[in-house]
Every structure is written in structure tokens, then in C-alpha cells.
PASEBA-1860 file (N, C-alpha, C; in nm, 3 decimals):
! residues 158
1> XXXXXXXX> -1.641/-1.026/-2.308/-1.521/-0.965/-2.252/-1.519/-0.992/-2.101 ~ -1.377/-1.032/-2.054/-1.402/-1.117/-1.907/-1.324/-0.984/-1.851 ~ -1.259/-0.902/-1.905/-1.138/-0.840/-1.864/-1.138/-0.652/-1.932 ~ -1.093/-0.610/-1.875/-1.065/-0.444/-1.913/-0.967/-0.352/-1.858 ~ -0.932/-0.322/-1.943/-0.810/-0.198/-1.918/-0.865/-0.037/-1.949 ~ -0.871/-0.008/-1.831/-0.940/0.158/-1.900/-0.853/0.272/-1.840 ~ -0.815/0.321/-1.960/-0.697/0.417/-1.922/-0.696/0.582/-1.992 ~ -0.621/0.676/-1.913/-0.656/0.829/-1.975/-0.541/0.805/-2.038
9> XXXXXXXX> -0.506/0.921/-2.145/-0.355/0.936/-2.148/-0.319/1.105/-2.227 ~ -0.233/1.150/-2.199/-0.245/1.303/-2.257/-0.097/1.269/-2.387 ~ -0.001/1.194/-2.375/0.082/1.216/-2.471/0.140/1.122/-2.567 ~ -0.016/1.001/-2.496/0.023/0.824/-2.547/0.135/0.736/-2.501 ~ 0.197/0.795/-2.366/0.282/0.705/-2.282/0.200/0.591/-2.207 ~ 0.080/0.666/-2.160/-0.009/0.600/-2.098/-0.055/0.479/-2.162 ~ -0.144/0.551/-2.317/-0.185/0.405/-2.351/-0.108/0.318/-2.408 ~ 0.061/0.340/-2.462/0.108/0.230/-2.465/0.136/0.110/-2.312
17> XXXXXXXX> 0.109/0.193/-2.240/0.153/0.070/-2.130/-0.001/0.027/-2.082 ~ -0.123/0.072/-2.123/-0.241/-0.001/-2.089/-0.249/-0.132/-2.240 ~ -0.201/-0.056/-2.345/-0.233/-0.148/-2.460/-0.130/-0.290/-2.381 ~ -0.028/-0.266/-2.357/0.109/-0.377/-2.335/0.027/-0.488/-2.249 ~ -0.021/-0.398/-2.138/-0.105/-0.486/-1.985/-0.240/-0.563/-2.084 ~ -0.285/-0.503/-2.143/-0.450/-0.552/-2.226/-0.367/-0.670/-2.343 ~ -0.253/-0.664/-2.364/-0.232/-0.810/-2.467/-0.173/-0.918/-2.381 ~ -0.115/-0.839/-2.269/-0.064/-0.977/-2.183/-0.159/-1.031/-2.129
25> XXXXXXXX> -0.262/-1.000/-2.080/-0.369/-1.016/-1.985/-0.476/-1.085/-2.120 ~ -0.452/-1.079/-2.244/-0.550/-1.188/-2.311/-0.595/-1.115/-2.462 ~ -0.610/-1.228/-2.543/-0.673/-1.173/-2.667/-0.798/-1.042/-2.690 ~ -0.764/-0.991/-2.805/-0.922/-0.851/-2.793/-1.036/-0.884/-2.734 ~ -1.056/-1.048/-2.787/-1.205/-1.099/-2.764/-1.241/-1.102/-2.632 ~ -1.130/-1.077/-2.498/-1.152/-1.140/-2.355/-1.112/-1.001/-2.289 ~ -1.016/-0.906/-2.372/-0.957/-0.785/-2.304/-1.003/-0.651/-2.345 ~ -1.096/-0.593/-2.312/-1.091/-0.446/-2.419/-1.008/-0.392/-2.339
33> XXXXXXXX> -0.942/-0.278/-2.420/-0.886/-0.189/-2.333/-0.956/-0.033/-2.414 ~ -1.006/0.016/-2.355/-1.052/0.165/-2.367/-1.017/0.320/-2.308 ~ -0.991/0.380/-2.367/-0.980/0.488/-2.345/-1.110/0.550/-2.209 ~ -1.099/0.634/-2.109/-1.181/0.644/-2.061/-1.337/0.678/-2.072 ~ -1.334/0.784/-2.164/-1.435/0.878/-2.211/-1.527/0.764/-2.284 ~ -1.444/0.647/-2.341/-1.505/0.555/-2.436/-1.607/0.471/-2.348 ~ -1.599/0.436/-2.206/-1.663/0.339/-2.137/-1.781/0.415/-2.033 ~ -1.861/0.339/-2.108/-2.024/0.325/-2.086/-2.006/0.203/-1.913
41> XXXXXXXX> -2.094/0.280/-1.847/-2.099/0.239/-1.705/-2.138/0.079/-1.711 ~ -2.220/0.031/-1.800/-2.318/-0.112/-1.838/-2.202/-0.204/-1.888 ~ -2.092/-0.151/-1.946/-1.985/-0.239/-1.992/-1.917/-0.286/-1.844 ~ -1.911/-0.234/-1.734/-1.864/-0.277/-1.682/-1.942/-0.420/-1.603 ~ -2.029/-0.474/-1.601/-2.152/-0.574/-1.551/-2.087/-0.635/-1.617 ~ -2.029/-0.763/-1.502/-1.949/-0.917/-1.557/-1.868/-0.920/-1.580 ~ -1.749/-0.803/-1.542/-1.652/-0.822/-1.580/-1.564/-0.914/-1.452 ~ -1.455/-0.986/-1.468/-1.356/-1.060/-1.361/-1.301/-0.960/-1.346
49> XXXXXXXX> -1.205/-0.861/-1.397/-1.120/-0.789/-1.401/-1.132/-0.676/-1.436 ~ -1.082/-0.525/-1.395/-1.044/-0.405/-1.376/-0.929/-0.308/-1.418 ~ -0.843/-0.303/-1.457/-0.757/-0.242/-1.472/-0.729/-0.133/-1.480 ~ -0.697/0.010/-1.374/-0.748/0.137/-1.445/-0.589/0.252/-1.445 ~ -0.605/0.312/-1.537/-0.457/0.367/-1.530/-0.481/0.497/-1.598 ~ -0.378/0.583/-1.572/-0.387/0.704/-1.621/-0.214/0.738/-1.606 ~ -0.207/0.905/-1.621/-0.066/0.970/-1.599/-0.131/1.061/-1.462 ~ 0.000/1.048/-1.397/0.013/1.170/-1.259/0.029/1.297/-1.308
57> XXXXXXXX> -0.085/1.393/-1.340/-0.105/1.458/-1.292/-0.095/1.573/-1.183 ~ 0.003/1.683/-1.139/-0.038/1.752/-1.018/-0.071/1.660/-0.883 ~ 0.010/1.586/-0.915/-0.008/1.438/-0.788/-0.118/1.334/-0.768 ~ -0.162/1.338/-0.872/-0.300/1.276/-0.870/-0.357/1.211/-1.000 ~ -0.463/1.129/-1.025/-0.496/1.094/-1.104/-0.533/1.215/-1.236 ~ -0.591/1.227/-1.350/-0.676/1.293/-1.425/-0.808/1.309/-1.389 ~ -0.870/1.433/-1.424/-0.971/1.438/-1.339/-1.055/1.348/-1.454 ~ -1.084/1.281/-1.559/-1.161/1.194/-1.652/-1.138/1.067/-1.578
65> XXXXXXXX> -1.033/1.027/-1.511/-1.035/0.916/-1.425/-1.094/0.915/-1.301 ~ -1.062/1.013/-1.228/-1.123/1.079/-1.109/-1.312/1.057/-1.107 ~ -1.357/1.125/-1.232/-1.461/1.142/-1.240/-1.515/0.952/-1.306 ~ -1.515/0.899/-1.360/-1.506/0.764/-1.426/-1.533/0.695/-1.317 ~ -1.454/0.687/-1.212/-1.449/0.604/-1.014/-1.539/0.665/-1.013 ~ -1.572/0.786/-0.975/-1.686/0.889/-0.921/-1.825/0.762/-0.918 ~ -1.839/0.800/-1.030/-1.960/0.703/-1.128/-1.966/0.578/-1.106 ~ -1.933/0.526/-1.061/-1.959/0.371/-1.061/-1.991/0.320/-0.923
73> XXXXXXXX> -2.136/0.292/-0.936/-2.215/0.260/-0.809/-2.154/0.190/-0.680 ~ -2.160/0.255/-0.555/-2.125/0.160/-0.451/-2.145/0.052/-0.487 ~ -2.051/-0.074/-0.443/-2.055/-0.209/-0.484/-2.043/-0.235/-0.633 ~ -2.034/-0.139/-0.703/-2.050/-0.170/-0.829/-1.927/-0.249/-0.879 ~ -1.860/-0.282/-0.830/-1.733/-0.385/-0.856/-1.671/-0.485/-0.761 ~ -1.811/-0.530/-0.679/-1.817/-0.652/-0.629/-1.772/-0.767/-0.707 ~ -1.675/-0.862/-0.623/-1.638/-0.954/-0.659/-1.537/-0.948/-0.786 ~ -1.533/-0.814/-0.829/-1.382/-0.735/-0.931/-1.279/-0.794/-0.916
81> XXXXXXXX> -1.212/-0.835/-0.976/-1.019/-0.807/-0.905/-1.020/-0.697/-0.995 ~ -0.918/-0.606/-0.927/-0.906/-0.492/-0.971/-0.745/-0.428/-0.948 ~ -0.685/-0.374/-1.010/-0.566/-0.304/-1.027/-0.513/-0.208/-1.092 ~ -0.438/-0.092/-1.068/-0.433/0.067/-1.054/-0.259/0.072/-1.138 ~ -0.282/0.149/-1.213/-0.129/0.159/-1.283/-0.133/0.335/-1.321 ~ -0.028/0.405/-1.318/-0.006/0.551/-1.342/0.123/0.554/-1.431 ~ 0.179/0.626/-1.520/0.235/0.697/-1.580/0.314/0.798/-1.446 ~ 0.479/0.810/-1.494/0.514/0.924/-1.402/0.691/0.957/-1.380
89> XXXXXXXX> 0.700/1.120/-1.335/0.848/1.135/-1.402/0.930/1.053/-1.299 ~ 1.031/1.058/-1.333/1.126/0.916/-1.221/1.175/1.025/-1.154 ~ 1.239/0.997/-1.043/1.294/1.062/-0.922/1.383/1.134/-0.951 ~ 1.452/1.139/-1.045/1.567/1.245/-1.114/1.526/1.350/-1.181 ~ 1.406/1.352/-1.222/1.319/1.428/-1.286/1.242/1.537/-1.190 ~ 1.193/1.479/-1.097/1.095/1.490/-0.961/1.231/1.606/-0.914 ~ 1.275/1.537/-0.871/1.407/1.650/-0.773/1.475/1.772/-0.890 ~ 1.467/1.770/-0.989/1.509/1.876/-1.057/1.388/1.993/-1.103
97> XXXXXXXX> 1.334/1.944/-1.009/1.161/2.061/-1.059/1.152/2.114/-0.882 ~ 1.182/2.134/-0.787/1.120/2.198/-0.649/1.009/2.290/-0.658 ~ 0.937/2.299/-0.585/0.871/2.219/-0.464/0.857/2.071/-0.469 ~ 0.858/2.012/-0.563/0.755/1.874/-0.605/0.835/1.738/-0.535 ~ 0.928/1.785/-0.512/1.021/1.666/-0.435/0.902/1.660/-0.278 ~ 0.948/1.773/-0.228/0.802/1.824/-0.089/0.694/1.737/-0.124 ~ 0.635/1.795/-0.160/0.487/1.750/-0.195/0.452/1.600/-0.265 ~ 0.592/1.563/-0.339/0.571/1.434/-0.435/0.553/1.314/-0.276
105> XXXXXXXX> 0.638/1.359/-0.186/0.631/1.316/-0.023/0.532/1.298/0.030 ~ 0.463/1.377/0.015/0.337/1.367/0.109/0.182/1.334/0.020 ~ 0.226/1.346/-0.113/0.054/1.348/-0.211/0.063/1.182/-0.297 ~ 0.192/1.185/-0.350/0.248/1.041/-0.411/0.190/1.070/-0.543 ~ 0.134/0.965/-0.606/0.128/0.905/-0.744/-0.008/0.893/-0.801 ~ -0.061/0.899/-0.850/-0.203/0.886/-0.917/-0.204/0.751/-0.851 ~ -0.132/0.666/-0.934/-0.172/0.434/-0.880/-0.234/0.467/-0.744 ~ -0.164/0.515/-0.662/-0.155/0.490/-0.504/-0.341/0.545/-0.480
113> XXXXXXXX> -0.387/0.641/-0.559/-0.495/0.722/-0.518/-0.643/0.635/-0.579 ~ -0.577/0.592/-0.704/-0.707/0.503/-0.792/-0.722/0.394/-0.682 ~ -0.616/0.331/-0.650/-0.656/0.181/-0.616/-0.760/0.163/-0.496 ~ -0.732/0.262/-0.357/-0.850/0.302/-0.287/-0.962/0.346/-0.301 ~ -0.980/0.360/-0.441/-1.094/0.458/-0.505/-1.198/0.314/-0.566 ~ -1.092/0.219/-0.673/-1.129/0.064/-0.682/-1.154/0.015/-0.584 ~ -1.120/-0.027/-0.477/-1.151/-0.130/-0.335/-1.287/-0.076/-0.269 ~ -1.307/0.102/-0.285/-1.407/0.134/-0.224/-1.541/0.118/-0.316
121> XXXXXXXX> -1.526/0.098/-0.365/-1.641/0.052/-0.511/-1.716/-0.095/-0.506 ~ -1.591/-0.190/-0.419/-1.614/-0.341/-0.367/-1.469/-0.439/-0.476 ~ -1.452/-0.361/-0.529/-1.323/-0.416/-0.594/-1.206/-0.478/-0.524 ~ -1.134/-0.586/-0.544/-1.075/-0.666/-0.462/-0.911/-0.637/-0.539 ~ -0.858/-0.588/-0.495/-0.699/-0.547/-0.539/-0.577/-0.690/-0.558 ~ -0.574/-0.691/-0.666/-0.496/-0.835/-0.670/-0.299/-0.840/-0.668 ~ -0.286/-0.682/-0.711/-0.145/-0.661/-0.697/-0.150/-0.540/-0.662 ~ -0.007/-0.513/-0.593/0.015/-0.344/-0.567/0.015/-0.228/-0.649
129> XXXXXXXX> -0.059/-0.114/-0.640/-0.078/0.027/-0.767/0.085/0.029/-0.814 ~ 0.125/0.020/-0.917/0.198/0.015/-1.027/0.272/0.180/-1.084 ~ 0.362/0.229/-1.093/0.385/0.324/-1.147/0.509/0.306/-1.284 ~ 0.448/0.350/-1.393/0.550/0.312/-1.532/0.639/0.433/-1.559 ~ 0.773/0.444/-1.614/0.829/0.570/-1.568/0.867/0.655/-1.739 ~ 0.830/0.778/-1.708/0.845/0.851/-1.867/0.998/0.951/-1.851 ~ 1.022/0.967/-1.956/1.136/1.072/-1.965/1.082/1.240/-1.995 ~ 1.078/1.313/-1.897/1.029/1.468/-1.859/0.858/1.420/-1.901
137> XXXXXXXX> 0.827/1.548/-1.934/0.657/1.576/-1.877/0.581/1.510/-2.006 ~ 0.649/1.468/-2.121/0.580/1.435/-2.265/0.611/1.300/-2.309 ~ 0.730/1.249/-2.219/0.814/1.131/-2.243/0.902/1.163/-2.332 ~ 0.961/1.053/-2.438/0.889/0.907/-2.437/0.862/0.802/-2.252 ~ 0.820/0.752/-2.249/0.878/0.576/-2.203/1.001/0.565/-2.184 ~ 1.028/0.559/-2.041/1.199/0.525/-2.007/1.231/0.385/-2.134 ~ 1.350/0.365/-2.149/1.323/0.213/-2.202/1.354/0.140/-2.083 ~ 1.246/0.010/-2.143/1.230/-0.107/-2.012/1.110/-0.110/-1.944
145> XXXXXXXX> 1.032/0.013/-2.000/0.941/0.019/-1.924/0.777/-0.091/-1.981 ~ 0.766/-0.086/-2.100/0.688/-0.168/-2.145/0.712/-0.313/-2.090 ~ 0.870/-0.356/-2.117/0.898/-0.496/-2.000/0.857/-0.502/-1.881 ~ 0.835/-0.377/-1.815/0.791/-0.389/-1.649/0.624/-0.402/-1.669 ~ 0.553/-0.305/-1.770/0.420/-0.352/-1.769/0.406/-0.488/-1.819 ~ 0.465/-0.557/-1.883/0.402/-0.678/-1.972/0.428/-0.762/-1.826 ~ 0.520/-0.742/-1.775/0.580/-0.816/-1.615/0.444/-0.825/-1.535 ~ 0.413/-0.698/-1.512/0.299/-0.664/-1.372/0.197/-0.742/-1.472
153> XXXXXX> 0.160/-0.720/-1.556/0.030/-0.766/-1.590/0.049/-0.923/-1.586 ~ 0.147/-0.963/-1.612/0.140/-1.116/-1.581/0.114/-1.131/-1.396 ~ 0.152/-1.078/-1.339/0.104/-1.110/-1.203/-0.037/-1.134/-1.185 ~ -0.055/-1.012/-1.246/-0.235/-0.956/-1.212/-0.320/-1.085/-1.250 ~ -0.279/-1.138/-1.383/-0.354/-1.294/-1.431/-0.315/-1.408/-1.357 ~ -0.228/-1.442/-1.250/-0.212/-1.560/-1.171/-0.312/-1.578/-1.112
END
């Protein structure tokens, strides 16, 4: 396995758009994509690629993702490319809930928080943290949105 997608998800919005990124990005044999809880620290040794994604959260990643970065040795993703994708409600959604418009301002998105969390690990960021957009707090998946992941993940492989 040259490649990995490791992603949380609470209502399966999430892992359809890690599964979408893990088939564009290459056959099972070259891509696992795992659930977080599933990945053993040793799987990560040799990998080219990174991929880590979850849903926003209270402005932030999941704390199983949170904790997952935690763990993984300074440098431990030297020479990585690495890239950050989140789950999250769209701006019409955001503004019909207050305070969270405030705060969505100043705290942002889970992507935005992983990807500094990857680079500080020694991970090398190959595209910008990614956000996929759901309809209210359970979804589904806006439609279009699996087209925008199968999109980004083709970047990430150039």
C-alpha cells in the first residue's frame, strides 16, 4: 500500500467522500482507506501519501482524529505528501444556527486544523485542506459533492 485515506465519520457522509478520494487516488491494492480507530501506527511506515479527513465538529476536528495526529511520532511523516479534507454544514446552514456564524469566523473548519497538525509531523501538504458540504447536522451530501471529492483527489495524485 503506497497510499491511505484515514477518516472518522459519525453519519457516513464522511466516509463516502474518503471512500470517493481512496478510488480516485488508486486501486485497494495501492489505497487503503480506513476508518480511524482501524489504523495501527506501523501501517503508516512507507507510505507516499496521507489523506486524513473527518466531519467538523464544534469547529474542529473529532477528537479520534485529534487524538490519531496526537500519536504519530515527530517526523513521523517525513517525506509524506499529505492532505486534510472535513465534512461540513454550508453557509446557509451555518447562519441559520447563531452564535456559530461568530465563531465559525474565527475557529473555521476541522481541514484547516488537521492539515497543520500533518505538516507538523514532517508531512509535506500537496493541496489546500478541502471542505465537502452536507445538508443540516446528519446530511445527506449536498449533491455534487462526491464530484468535488473525486475532483480534489485527482489533484492530490498529480
Amino acid at each position: 500500500m503506497k497510499s491511505m485515506v484515514v477518516y472518522d465519520s459519525l453519519y457516513g457522509n464522511t466516509e463516502q467522500i474518503a471512500q470517493k478520494i481512496a478510488s480516485t487516488l488508486g486501486s485497494q491494492e495501492e489505497v487503503g482507506v480506513l476508518r480511524v480507530g482501524e489504523v495501527k501506527l506501523e501501517q503508516l511506515a512507507g507510505l507516499k501519501l496521507l489523506v486524513v479527513g473527518g466531519p467538523t465538529q464544534r469547529l474542529r476536528a473529532t477528537e479520534a482524529i485529534n487524538n490519531f495526529l496526537k500519536e504519530i511520532p515527530k517526523n513521523g511523516l517525513k517525506g509524506v505528501k499529505v492532505a486534510a479534507f472535513d465534512t461540513r454544514l454550508t453557509m446557509s446552514e451555518i447562519e441559520k444556527r447563531p452564535p456559530l456564524p461568530f465563531f465559525h469566523r474565527i475557529f473555521g473548519y476541522a481541514a484547516g486544523r488537521i492539515a497543520p497538525k500533518l505538516k507538523k509531523k514532517g508531512g509535506k501538504l500537496v493541496v489546500p485542506p478541502e471542505g465537502f458540504y452536507v445538508e443540516g447536522m446528519k446530511g445527506p451530501l449536498v449533491q455534487g459533492e462526491l464530484e468535488r471529492a473525486e475532483n480534489w483527489a485527482r489533484q492530490i495524485s498529480q
